[in-house]
C-alpha positions in Angstrom: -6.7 11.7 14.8 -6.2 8.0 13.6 -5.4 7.6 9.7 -5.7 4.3 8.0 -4.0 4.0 4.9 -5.5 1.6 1.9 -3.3 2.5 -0.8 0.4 3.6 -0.4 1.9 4.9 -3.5 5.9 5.6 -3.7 6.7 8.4 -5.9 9.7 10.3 -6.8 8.8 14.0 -7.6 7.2 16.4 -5.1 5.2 18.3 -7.8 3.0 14.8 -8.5 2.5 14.3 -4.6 1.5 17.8 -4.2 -0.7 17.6 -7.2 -2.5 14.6 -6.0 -3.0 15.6 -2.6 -4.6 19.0 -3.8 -6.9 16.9 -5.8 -8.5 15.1 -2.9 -6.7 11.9 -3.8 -4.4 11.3 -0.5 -2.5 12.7 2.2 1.9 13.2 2.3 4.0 14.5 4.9 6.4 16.9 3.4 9.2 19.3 3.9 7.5 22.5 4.6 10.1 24.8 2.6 8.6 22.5 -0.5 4.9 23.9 -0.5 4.8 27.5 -2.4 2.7 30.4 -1.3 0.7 30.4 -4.3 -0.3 26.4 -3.1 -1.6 26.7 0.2 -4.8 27.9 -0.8 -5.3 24.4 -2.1 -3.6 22.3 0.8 -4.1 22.2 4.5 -1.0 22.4 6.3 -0.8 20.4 9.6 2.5 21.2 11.6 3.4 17.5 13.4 3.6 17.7 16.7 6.6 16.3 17.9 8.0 17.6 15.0 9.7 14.9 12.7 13.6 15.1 12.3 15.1 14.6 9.1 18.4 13.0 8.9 20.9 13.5 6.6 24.7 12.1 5.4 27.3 14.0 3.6 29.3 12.1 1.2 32.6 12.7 -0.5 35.3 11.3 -2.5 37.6 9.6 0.7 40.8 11.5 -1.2 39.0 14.5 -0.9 38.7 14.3 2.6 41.8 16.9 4.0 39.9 19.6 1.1 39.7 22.7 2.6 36.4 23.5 1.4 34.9 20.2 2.1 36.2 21.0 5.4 34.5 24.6 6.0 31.1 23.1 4.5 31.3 20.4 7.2 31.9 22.9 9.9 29.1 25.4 9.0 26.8 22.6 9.4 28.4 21.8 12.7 27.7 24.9 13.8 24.8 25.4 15.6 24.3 29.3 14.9 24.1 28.6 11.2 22.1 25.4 11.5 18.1 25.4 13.5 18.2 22.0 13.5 20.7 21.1 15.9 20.1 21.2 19.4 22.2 23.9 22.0 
């Protein structure tokens, strides 16, 4: 399927995109731990195929950065048995 875009719209809240998309008005790619149950009678959920992969960065005060806790947070997401998105 080819999809040509006329209008691109940036928007900040989820709720809005989700709103306008259920309305006919556009299409958004979204995280899919963001659509409710209750809304997927009104959207059509199309997995991507690859899958897209979502980077993300950690940031911290540099004098916090012997904390302990800071520390164990980094290492649980390190860890691939707590994490699904990192490869074995």
């Amino acid at each position: 399927m080819r999809i040509t875009t006329s209008v691109l719209i940036e928007v900040k809240s989820t709720e809005f995109i989700k709103e306008w998309v259920s309305k006919g008005k556009g299409i958004s790619v979204l995280i899919k731990r963001s659509i409710l149950e209750d809304e997927k009678r009104d959207l059509k959920i199309i997995p991507l195929i690859p899958p897209l992969l979502l980077e993300i960065s950690i940031l911290f005060l540099k004098s916090m950065k012997y904390n302990i806790w800071i520390q164990k947070f980094i290492d649980h997401l390190r860890n691939p048995a707590y994490n699904p998105f990192l490869q074995p």
